[in-house]
GUZADO-994174 format. One record per residue (C-alpha): residue in three letters; x, y, z. Coordinates in pm, 1 decimal, padded with zeros to 6 digits, always signed. Layout:
R   res         xx         yy         zz
R   Ala          X          Y          Z
...
***
This chain:
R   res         xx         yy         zz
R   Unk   +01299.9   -00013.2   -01276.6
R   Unk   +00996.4   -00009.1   -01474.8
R   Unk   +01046.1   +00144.8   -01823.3
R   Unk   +00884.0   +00508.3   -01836.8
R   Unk   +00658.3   +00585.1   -02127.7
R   Unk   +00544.4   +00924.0   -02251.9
R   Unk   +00209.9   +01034.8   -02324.5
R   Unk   +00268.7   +00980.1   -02692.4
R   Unk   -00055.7   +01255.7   -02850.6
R   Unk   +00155.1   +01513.5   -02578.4
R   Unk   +00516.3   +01377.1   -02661.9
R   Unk   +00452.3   +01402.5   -03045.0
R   Unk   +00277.4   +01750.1   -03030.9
R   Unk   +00592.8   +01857.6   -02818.0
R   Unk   +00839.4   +01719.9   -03052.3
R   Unk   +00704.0   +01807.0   -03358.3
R   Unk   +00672.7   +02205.2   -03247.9
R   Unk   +01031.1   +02201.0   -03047.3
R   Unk   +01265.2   +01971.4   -03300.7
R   Unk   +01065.0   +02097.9   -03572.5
R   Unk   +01077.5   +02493.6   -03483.5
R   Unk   +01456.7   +02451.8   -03434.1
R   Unk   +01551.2   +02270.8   -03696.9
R   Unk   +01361.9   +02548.3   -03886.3
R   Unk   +01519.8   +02812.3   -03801.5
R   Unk   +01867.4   +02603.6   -03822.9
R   Unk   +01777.4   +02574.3   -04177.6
R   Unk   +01630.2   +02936.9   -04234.4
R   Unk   +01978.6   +03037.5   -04100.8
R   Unk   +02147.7   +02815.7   -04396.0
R   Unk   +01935.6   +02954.5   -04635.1
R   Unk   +02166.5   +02982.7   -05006.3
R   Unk   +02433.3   +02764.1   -04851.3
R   Unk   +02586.2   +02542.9   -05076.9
R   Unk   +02421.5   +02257.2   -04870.5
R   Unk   +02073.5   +02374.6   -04835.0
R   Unk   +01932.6   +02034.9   -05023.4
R   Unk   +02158.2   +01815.4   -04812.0
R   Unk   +01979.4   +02039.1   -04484.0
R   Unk   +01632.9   +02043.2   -04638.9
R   Unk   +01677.3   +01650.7   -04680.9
R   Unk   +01867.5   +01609.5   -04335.8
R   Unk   +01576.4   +01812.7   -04156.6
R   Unk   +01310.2   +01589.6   -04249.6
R   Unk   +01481.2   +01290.8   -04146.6
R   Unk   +01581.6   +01417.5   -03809.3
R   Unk   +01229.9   +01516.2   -03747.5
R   Unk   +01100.9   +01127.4   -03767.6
R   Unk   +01433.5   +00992.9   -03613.3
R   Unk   +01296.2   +01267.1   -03299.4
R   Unk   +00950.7   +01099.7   -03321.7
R   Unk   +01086.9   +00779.9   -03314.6
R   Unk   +01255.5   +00853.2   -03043.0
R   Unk   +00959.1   +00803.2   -02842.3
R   Unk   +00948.4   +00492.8   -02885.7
R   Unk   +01293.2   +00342.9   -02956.4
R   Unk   +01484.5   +00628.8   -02763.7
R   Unk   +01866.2   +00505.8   -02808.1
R   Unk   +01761.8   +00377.8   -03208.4
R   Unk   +01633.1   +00736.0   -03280.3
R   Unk   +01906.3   +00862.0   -03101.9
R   Unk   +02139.4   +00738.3   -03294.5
R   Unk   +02012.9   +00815.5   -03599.2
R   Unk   +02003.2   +01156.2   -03480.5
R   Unk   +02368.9   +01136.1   -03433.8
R   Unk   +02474.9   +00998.7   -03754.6
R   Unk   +02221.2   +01282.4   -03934.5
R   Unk   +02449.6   +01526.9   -03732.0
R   Unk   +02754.4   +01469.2   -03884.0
R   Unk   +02626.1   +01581.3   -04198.1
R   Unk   +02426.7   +01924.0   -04097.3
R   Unk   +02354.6   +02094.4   -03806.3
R   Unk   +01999.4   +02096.2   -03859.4
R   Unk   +02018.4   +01725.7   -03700.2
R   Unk   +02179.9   +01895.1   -03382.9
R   Unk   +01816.7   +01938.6   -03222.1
R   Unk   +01697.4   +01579.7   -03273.7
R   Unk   +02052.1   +01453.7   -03183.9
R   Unk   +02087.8   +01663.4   -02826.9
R   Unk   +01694.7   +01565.7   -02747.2
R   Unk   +01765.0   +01223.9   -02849.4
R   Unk   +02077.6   +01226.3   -02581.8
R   Unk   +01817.2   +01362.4   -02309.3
R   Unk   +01585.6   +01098.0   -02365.1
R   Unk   +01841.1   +00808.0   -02359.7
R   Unk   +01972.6   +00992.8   -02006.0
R   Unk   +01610.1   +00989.9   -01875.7
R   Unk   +01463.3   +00585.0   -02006.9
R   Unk   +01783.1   +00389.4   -02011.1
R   Unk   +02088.4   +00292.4   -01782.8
R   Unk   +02365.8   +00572.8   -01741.9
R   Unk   +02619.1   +00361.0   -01960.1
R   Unk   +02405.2   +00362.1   -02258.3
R   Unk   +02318.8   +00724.8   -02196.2
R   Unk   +02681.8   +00816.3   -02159.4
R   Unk   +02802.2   +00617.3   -02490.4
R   Unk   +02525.0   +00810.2   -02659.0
R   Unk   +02617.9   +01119.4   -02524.5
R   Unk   +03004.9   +01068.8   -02667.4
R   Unk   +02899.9   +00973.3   -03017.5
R   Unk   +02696.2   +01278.6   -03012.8
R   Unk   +03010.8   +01508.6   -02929.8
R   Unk   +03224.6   +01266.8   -03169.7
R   Unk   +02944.2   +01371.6   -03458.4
R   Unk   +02940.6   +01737.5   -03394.3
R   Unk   +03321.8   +01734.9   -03376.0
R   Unk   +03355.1   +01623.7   -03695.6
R   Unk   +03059.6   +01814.0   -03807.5
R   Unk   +03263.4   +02142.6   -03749.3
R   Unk   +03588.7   +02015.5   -03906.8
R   Unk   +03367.7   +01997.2   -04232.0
R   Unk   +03162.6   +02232.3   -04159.3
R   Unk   +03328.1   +02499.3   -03947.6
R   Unk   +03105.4   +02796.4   -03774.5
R   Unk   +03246.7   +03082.4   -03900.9
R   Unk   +03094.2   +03236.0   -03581.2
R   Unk   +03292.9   +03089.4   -03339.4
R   Unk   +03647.5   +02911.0   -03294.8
R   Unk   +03687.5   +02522.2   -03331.1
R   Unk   +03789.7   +02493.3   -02951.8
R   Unk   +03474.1   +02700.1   -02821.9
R   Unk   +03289.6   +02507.3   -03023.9
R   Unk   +03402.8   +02209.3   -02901.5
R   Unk   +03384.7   +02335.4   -02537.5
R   Unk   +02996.8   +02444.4   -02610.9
R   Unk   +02962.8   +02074.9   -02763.4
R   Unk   +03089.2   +01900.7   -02486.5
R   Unk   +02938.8   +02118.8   -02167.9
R   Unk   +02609.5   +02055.5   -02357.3
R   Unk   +02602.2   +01697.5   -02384.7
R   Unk   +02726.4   +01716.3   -02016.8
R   Unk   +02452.0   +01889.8   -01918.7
R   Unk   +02175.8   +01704.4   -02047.9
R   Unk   +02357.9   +01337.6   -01945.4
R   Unk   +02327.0   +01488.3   -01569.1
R   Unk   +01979.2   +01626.6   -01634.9
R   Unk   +01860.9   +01270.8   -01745.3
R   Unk   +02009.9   +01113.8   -01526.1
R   Unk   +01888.3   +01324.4   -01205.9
R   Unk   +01513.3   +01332.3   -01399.4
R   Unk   +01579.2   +00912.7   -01399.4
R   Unk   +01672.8   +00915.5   -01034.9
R   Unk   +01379.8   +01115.4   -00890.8
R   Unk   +01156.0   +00897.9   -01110.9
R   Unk   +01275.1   +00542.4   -00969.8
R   Unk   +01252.8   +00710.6   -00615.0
R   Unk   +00910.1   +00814.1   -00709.7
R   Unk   +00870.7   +00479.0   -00816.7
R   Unk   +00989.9   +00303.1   -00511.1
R   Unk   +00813.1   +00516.4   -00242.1
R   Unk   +00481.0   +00466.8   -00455.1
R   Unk   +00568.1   +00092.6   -00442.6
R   Unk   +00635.8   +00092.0   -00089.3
R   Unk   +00292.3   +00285.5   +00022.3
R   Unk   +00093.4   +00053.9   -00165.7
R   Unk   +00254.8   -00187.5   +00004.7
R   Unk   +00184.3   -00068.1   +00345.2
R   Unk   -00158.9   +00033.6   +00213.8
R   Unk   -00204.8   -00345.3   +00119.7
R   Unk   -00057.5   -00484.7   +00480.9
R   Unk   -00256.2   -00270.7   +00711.9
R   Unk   -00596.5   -00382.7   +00515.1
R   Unk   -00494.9   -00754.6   +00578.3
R   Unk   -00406.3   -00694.0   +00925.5
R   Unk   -00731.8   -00467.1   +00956.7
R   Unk   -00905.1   -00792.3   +00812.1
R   Unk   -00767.0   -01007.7   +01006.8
R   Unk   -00846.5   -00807.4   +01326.5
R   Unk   -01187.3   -00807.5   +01258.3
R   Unk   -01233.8   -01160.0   +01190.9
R   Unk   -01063.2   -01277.3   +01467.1
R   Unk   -01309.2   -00997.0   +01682.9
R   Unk   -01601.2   -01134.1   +01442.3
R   Unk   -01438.6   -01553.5   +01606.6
R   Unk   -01439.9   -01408.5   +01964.3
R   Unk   -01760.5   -01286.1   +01981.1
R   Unk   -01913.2   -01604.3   +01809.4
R   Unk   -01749.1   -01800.4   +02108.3
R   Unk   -01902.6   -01561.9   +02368.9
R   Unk   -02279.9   -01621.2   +02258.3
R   Unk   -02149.1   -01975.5   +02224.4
R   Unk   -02137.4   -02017.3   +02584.5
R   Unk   -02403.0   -01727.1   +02623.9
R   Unk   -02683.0   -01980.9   +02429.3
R   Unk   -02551.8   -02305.4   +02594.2
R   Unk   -02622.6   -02165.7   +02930.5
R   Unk   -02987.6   -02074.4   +02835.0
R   Unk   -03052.3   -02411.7   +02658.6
R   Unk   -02923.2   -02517.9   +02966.4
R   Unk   -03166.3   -02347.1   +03184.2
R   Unk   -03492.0   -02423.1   +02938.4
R   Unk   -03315.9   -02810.6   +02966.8
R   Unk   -03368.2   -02756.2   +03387.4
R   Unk   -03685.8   -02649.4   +03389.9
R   Unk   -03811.3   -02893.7   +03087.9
R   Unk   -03670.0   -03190.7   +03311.5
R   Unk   -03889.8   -03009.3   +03580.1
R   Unk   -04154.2   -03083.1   +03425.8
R   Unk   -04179.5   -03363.9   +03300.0
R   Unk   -04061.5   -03520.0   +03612.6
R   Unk   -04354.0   -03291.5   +03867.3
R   Unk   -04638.5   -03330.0   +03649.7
R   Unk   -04812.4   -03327.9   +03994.4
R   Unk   -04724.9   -02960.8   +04064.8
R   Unk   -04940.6   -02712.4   +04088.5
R   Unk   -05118.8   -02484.1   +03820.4
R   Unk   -04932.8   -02180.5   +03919.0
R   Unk   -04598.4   -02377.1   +03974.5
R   Unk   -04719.3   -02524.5   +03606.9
R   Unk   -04720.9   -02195.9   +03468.8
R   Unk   -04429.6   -02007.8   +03592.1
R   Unk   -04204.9   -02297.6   +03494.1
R   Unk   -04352.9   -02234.4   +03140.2
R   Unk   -04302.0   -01866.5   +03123.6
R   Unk   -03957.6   -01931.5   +03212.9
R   Unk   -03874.4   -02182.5   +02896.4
R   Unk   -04064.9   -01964.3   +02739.2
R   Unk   -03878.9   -01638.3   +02799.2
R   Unk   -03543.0   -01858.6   +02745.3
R   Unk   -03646.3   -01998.0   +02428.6
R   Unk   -03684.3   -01680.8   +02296.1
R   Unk   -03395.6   -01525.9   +02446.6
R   Unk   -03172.9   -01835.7   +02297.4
R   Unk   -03309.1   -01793.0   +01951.4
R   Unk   -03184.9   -01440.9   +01989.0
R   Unk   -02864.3   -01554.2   +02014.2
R   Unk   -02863.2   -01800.9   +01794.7
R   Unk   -02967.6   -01533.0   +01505.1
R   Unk   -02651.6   -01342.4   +01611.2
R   Unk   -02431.3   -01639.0   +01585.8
R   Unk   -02500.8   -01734.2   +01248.8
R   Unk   -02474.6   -01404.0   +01143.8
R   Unk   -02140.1   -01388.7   +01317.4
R   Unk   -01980.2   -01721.7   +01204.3
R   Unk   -01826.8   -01691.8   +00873.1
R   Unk   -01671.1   -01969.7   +00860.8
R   Unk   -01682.8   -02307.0   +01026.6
R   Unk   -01540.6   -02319.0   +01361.2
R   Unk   -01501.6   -02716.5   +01512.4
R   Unk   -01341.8   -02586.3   +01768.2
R   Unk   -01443.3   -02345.1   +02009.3
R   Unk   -01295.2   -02288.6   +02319.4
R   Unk   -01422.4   -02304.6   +02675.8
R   Unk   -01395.9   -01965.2   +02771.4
R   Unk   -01555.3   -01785.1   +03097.2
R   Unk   -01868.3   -01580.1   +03055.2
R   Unk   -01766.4   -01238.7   +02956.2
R   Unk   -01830.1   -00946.2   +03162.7
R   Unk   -02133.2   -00641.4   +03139.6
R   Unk   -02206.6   -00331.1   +03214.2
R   Unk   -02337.3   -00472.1   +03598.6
R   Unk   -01922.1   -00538.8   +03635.6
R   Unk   -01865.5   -00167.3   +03560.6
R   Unk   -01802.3   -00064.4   +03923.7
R   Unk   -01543.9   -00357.2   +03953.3
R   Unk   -01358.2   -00236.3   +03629.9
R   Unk   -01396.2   +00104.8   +03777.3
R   Unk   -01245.0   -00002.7   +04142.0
R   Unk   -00953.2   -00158.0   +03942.1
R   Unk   -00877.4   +00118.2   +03754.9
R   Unk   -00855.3   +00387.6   +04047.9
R   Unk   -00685.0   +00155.2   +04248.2
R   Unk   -00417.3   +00136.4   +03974.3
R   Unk   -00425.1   +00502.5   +03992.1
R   Unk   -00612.4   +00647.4   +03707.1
R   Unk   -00814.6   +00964.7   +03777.5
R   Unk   -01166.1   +00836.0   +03699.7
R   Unk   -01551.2   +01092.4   +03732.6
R   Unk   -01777.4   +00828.1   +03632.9
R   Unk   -02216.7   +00993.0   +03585.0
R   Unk   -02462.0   +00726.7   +03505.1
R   Unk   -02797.4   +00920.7   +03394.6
R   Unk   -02937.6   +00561.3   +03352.6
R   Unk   -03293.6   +00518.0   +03347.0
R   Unk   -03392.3   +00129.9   +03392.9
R   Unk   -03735.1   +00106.8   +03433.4
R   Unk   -03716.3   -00303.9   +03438.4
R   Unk   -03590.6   -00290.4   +03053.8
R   Unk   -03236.9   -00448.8   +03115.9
R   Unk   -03016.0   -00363.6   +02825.5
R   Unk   -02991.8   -00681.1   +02640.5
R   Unk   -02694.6   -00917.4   +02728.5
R   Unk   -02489.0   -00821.1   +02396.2
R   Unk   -02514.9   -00497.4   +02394.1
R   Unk   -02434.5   -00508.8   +02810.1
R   Unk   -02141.0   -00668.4   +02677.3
R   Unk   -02008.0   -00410.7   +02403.7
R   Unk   -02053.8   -00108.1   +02683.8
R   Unk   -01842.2   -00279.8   +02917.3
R   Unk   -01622.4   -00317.0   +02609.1
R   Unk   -01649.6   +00012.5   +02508.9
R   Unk   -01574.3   +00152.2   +02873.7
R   Unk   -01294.2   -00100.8   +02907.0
R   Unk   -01122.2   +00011.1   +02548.5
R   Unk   -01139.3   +00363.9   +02668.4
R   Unk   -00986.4   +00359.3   +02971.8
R   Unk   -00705.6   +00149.3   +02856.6
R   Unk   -00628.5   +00415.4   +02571.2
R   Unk   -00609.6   +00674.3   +02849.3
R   Unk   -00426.9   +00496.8   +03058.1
R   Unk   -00159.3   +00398.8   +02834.8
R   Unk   -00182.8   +00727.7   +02589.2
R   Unk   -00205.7   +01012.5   +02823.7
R   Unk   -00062.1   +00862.9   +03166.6
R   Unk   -00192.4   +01108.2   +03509.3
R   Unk   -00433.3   +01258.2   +03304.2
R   Unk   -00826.2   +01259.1   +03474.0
R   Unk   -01092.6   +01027.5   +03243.3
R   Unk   -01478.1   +01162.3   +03243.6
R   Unk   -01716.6   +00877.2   +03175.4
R   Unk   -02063.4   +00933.6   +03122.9
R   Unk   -02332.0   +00664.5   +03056.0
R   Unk   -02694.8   +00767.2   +02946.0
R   Unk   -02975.3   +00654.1   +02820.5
R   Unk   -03341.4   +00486.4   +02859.3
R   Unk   -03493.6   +00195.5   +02735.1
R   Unk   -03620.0   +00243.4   +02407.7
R   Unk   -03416.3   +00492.8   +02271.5
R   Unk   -03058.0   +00412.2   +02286.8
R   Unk   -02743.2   +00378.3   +02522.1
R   Unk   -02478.7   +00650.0   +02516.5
R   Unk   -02089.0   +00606.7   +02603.7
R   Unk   -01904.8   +00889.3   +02617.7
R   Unk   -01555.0   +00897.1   +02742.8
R   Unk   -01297.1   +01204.7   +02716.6
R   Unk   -00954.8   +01243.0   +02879.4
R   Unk   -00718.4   +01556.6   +02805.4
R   Unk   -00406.6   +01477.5   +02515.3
R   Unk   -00028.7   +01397.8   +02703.1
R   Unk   +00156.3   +01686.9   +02625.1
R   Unk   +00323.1   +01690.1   +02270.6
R   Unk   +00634.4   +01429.9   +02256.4
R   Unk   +00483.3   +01196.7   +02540.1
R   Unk   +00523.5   +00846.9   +02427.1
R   Unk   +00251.3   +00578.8   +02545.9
R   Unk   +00318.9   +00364.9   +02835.9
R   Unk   +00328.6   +00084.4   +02597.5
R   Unk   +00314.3   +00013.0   +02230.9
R   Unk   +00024.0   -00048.1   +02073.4
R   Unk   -00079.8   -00195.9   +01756.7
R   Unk   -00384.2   +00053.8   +01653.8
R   Unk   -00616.4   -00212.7   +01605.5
R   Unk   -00802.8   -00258.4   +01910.2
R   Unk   -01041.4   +00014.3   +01795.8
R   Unk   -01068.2   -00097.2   +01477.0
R   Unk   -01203.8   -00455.0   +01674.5
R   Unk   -01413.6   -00209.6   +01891.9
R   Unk   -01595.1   -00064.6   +01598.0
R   Unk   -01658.9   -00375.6   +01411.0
R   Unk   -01775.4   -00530.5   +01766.3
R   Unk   -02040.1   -00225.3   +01811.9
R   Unk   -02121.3   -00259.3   +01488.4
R   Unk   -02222.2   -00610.2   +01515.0
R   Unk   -02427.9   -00490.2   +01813.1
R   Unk   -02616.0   -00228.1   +01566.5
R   Unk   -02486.0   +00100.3   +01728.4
R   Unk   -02222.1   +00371.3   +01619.4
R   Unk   -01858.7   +00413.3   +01764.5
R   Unk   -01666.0   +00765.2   +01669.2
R   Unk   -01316.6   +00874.1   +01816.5
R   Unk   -01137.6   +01167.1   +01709.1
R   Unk   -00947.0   +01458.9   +01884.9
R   Unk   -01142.8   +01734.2   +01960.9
R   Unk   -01018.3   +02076.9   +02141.6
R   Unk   -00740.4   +01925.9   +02320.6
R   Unk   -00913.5   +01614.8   +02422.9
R   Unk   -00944.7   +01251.7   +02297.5
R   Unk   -01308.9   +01157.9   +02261.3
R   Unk   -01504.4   +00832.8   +02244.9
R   Unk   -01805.9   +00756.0   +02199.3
R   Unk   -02042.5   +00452.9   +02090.1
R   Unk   -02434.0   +00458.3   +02133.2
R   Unk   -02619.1   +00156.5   +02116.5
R   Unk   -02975.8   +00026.8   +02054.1
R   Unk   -03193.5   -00013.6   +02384.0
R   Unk   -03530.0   -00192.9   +02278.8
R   Unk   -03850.7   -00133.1   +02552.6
***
């Protein structure tokens, strides 16, 4: 365990007004004794053999100890010296301490008895005391280490969910560079077509001539488009990306939809969609269907029989909003099937990326989500 230190400006205050008030009225009590140099002397020294307790607690300790055999003015330094071995170092060490301190004080009242009280109530006092603060250190060192350990272990779980939250959204960041990957080779593929077109017709007609060119046109720009979004997306080299199918949009709603009630999910879908020939753009077609996907898997699996409400709106222009809601499972339902609580951290980087806004939280019984996303004219 990691070796406690005190705040030393607080520690020394602390010390200096406790050791030093009771060694003061220790020696105000011995006042005309026959020994009141040997005190006077004896009190001084256990005062810096406290302070240096801070910082070598079993040295100061000690010296504590030895100082008691002599006076009783030393019995302050010498007991807090025993708490502080009990609370920075192994029980063994505390525990010898602890013995030479009841050794000292026995022989400090065979040489100088208390005429206040008997030698065996003395030495009953002695040793409860010592007892007392041994177990007091040693619970104070116990709690600390636990302290200690469960401080040790949230950091570390602090530190493990970041990486895997990292590494979810890189590998969200890899998938959807791999999806405009095939997205941009099947436009360059269509500008390729109609190139070809051509230059192998140069004897078609004007008009022919002309919508051939909007087209390449129109894909051009649509492929530098995704292009931008690529290299913003790639990180790091990828050499090899994999062949993978082009990934559904919000036109395959209906068929997520159909899949989902035939499955048995309670499902009140209201588009308030206004498409006045400005189609949402291909990415962003992709994050809804995403979006709508993410939600009603959550449902499905966190609050089983219960009804979904979907609602799509929006215009071009303004922006597209996704709002799904489905009532909480009664408290102590557990989900269909485990989950690892990072596909919506992947969903919010991936709307992100698409320059909207995702928000969940539980609201009035209900789970709510909701992403909105740009919608250019």
């Amino acid at each position: 365990m990691k070796k406690i230190r005190p705040s030393y400006p607080i520690a020394v205050t602390g010390v200096v007004l406790a050791v030093g008030g009771l060694s003061g009225l220790t020696l105000w009590s011995q006042a005309g004794g026959p020994w009141w140099g040997l005190d006077v002397v004896v009190a001084a020294v256990s005062l810096v053999a406290a302070l240096a307790q801070l910082w070598w607690p079993a040295s100061g300790a000690l010296a504590a100890t030895l100082l008691a055999t002599l006076s009783p003015v030393a019995t302050a330094a010498a007991t807090m010296g025993a708490l502080q071995v009990a609370q920075r170092r192994r029980f063994p060490v505390a525990a010898a301490v602890a013995a030479g301190g009841v050794a000292a004080h026995v022989v400090q009242g065979l040489w100088r008895p208390n005429s206040g009280i008997s030698q065996q109530w003395w030495l009953l006092l002695i040793c409860a005391s010592y007892g007392a603060l041994l177990g007091w250190g040693a619970l104070a060192r116990s709690r600390r280490a636990l302290l200690c350990s469960l401080h040790e272990r949230a950091n570390r779980a602090e530190a493990e969910q970041g990486r895997r939250v990292a590494e979810a959204r890189m590998a969200e960041r890899r998938q959807l560079a791999r999806e405009m990957h095939d997205v941009l080779a099947h436009r360059l593929s269509l500008v390729a077509t109609h190139a070809g077109a051509l230059e192998y017709r140069p004897d078609s007609s004007p008009e022919q001539l002309a919508r051939a060119a909007g087209v390449i046109r129109t894909g051009v720009h649509q492929a530098l488009e995704e292009l931008r979004q690529v290299i913003s997306l790639l990180h790091e080299q990828d050499d090899q990306l994999d062949e993978l199918a082009l990934q559904p949009v919000l036109a395959d709603l209906p068929g997520l939809i159909a899949d989902a009630r035939e499955a048995g999910q309670e499902i009140r879908l209201r588009e308030e969609v206004t498409d006045d020939d400005g189609a949402l753009p291909q990415a962003a077609s992709r994050t809804a269907y995403r979006v709508v996907q993410e939600g009603l898997t959550n449902a499905r699996k966190h609050a089983p029989s219960r009804p979904v409400d979907v609602l799509l709106r929006g215009t071009p222009g303004t922006s597209l909003l996704i709002d799904i809601r489905n009532p909480l499972a009664p408290a102590g339902t557990a989900p269909l099937a485990p989950g690892s609580g990072l596909g919506l951290v992947g969903l919010t980087e991936r709307v992100r990326l698409a320059g909207g806004q995702l928000d969940h939280h539980h609201s009035e019984g209900e789970f709510r989500l909701q992403a909105r996303l740009p919608w250019p004219a």
